[in-house]
N, C-alpha and C positions, 0 to 999 in steps of 0.2 A: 504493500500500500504506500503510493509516495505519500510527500510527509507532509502534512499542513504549515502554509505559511501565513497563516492567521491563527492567534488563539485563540482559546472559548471566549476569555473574559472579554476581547474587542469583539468577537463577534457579539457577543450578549449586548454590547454597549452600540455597536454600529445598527442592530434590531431595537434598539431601544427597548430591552424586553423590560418586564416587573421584578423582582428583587425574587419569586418565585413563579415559572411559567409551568402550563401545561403543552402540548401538541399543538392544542387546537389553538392555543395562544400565541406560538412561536410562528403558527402559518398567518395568523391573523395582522402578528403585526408584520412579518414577511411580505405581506398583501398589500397593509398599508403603504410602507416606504415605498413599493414596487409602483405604484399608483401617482403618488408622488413625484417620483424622479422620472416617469416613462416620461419616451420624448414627447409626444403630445402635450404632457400634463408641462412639463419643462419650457415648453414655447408657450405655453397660454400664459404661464408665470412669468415671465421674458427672464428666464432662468439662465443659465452662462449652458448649453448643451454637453460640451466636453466636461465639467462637473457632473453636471446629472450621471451622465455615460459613466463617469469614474464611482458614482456613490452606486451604481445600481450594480456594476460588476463589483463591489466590497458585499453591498446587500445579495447577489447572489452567491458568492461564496462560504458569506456568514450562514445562512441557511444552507447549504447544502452541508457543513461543516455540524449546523445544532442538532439538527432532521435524523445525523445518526444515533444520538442519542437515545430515539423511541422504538429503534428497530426491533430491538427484542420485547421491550414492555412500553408501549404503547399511550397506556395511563399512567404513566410516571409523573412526578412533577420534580423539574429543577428546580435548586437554587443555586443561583448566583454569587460567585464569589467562594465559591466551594467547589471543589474537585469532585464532588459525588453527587446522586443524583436519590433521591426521597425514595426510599425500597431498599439501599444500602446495596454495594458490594461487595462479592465473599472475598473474605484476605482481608480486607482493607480494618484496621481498627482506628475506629474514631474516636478511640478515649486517648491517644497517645495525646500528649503534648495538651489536653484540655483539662481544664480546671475543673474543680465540685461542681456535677450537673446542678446540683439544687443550690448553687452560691448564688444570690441575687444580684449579685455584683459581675455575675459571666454572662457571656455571651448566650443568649439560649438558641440560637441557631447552632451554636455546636453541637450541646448536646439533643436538637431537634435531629440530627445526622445520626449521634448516639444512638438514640432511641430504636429509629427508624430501623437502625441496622440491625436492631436486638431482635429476636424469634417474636412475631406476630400474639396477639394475646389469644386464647382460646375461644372457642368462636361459643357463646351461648344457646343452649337447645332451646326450640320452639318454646313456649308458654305463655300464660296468661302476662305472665313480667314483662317478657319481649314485645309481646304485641302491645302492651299498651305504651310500651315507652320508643317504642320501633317508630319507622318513621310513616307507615300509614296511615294507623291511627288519628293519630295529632294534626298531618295536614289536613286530613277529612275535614277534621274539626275546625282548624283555623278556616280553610274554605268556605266550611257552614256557615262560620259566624260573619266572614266578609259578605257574602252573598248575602246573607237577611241586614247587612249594613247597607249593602249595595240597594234591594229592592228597595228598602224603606228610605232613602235617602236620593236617589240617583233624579234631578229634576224630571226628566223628559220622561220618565213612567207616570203615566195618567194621573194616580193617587196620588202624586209627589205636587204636582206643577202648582196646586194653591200655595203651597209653601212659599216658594221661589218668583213667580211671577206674577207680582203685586197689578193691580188693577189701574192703578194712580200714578204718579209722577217715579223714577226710580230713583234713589239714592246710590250714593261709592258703596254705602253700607252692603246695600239689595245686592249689587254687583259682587261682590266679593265674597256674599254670604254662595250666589250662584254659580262661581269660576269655584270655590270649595268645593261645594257639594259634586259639581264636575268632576273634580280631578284625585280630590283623596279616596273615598270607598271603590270608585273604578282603578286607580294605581294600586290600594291593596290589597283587591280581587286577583287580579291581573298579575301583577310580582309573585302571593304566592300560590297561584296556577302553575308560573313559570317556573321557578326556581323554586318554592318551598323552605327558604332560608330563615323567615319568620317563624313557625313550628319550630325549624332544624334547633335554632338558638334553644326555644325553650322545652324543647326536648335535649339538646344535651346539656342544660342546666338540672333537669331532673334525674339525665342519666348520673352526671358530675355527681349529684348530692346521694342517689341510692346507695352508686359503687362508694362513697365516701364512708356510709354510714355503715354498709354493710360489710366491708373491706373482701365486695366480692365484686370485680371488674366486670361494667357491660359495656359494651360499644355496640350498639342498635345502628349506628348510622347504614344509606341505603348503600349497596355494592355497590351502584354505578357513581355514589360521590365521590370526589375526587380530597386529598386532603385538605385540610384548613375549618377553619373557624368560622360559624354562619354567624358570628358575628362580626366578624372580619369583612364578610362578604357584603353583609347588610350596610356598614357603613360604608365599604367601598366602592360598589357598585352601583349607587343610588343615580335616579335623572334628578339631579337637584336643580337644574334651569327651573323645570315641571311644578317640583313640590316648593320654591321658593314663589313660585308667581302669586299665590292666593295671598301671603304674608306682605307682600309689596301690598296689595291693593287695600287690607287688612289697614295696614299703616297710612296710608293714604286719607283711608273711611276716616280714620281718627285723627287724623290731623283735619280733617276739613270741620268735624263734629266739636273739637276741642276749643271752649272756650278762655280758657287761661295758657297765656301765650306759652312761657316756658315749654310746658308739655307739648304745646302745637309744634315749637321752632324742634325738640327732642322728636318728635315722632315726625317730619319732615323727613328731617335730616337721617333719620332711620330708614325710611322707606326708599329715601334718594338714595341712600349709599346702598341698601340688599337691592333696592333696581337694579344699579350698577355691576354687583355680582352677579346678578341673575342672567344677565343677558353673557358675562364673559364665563359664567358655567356651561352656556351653550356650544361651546367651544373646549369644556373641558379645565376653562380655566378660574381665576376669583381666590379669592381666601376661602370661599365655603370648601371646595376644592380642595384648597391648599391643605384646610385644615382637616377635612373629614379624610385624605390622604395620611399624612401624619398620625391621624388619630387610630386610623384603621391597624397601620404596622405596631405600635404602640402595642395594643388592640393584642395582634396575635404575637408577640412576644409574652404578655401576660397569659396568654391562653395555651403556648406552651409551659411554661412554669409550670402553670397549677396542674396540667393532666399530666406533667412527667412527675410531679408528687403525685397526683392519685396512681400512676401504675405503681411507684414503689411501694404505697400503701399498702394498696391488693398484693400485693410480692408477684407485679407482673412483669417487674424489672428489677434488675438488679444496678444502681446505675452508683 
C-alpha cells in the first residue's frame, strides 16, 4: 500500500469534521466542501479557480484517506485527535501513559478510549425492566403526549382557530401568541418522531439512576444508536433560527405593551439583539450557537465521567 502523504489529523481538519464523527458525517461534510469548491460553485463566488482546484484535490484525498477507517465497522465513531477509533483496537492499551480515569482533573476522552476498548457490558434479558426502561416504550409515550399537545394547540385544527384568531383588530401580542403555537408542539412532535433524543435523555436518566441504585448495569439504549449523549444531541442539534423567532416577537409584544420606560428600553434592546442572533443562527452562526456549541461538549465530557463511574460501580469495569 503506498504511503499517505497526508495525515488523519489535517485530513480531519481540511473536512472540517466534529471533535467526534460518524460515516454518514465524514460523507456529509465531504459533500459539503465538495459543493463549495466545485468549479461552478467557484465562479459564481468569483473564487481564485486554481484554489478551488487545489482545496478540492486536498478535500479529495482527505476523504479517501478517512472512508478507510469504516471498512470493516461501518458504525464506528471517530475521534479526533486520537489514534483510535470508539470500539477500540486489539493490542492497543489505552491506559499507558493516562492518568486516574475517574480524576476530574483528566482528560475524559482518554479514558472514553479506555472504556471503549474494555469487553462490552452484558447485554440484559428480555423483561418487564427492559421494556419499560428500553427505548420503545418511552418514545411511544413522549409521542403520545406531543400529539395531544399538538391537536389541542396547533391553530389551523378547527377546535383551535377561536383561540388564535381574534375577531377585532390584532395585537404583537395575538401575533406571537400564533407564530408559538405554530412552531413549538409541531417542532416537538416532529424532533421526537425523528430522532427520539427527548425520551433517549430521560430514559437514560432512569437507566443512570436504577443501575446506580441497584449496582446492576443496564444499557437499554436502541442497537441502531450510535454513541453519545441524547443530551448532547438535544442541545447540539437544535434549528434555533426556528425556536428563537416566537421569543423575538414575544419581546417585541412587551416592549410595545410596557408602560415604564426602563423595562420598555431593557426589552427592546432584548428583542433587537436575539433578532440579531436569530437570523445569523440561520447560517449556523450567533452566540446562541456559539454557546449551545460549547455547552453541548461540556455536556458530554460530564456524561462521560458519570457513566464511567457507574460501570465501575456495577464492577463493569475495571478502570
Amino acid at each position: 500500500m503506498p504511503r499517505d502523504d497526508m495525515t488523519r489529523e489535517a485530513a480531519e481538519e481540511i473536512l472540517e469534521l466534529p471533535r467526534r464523527y460518524t460515516k454518514e458525517e465524514l460523507r456529509r461534510s465531504y459533500t459539503e466542501i465538495a459543493r463549495r469548491y466545485h468549479p461552478d460553485a467557484a465562479a459564481k463566488g468569483h473564487m481564485d479557480p486554481v484554489a478551488a482546484q487545489r482545496r478540492m484535490v486536498q478535500a479529495n484525498k482527505a476523504y479517501q484517506l478517512l472512508k478507510r477507517q469504516f471498512q470493516d465497522m461501518p458504525n464506528r465513531v471517530v475521534s479526533r485527535g486520537y489514534g483510535g477509533i470508539t470500539g477500540g483496537f486489539s493490542g492497543v492499551d489505552w491506559r499507558a501513559g493516562t492518568s486516574d480515569s475517574f480524576d476530574p482533573s483528566a482528560d475524559p476522552w482518554d479514558f472514553a478510549q479506555d472504556w471503549d476498548a474494555a469487553p462490552p457490558p452484558e447485554k440484559v434479558p428480555l423483561s418487564v425492566r427492559s421494556v419499560l426502561l428500553g427505548p420503545v416504550v418511552l418514545r411511544v409515550v413522549f409521542i403520545g403526549l406531543f400529539g395531544w399537545l399538538w391537536w389541542n394547540t396547533f391553530p389551523l385544527l378547527f377546535h383551535n382557530m377561536w383561540r388564535f384568531f381574534p375577531a377585532g383588530d390584532w395585537s404583537l401580542m395575538d401575533v406571537a401568541n400564533l407564530v408559538a403555537a405554530f412552531v413549538y408542539p409541531s417542532y416537538l412532535l416532529i424532533y421526537e418522531l425523528i430522532s427520539g433524543y427527548l425520551s433517549g435523555f430521560v430514559r437514560e436518566v432512569l437507566n443512570g439512576a436504577v443501575s446506580w441504585i441497584t449496582k446492576k448495569y443496564v444499557d437499554l439504549r436502541p442497537k441502531s444508536s450510535s454513541y453519545g449523549c441524547a443530551l448532547y444531541k438535544i442541545v447540539h442539534e437544535q434549528v434555533y433560527a426556528l425556536l428563537m423567532a416566537p421569543l423575538v416577537l414575544y419581546l417585541a409584544a412587551f416592549c410595545v405593551n410596557e408602560d415604564f420606560l426602563p423595562f420598555k428600553v431593557v426589552y427592546g434592546l432584548l428583542g433587537a439583539a436575539l433578532g440579531v442572533d436569530t437570523l445569523a443562527a440561520v447560517v449556523r452562526g450567533g452566540f446562541v450557537n456559539v454557546l449551545t456549541t460549547a455547552l453541548s461538549e461540556r455536556i458530554e465530557a460530564w456524561y462521560l465521567l458519570l457513566r464511567a463511574r457507574l460501570l465501575k460501580r456495577c464492577g463493569k469495569w475495571e478502570g
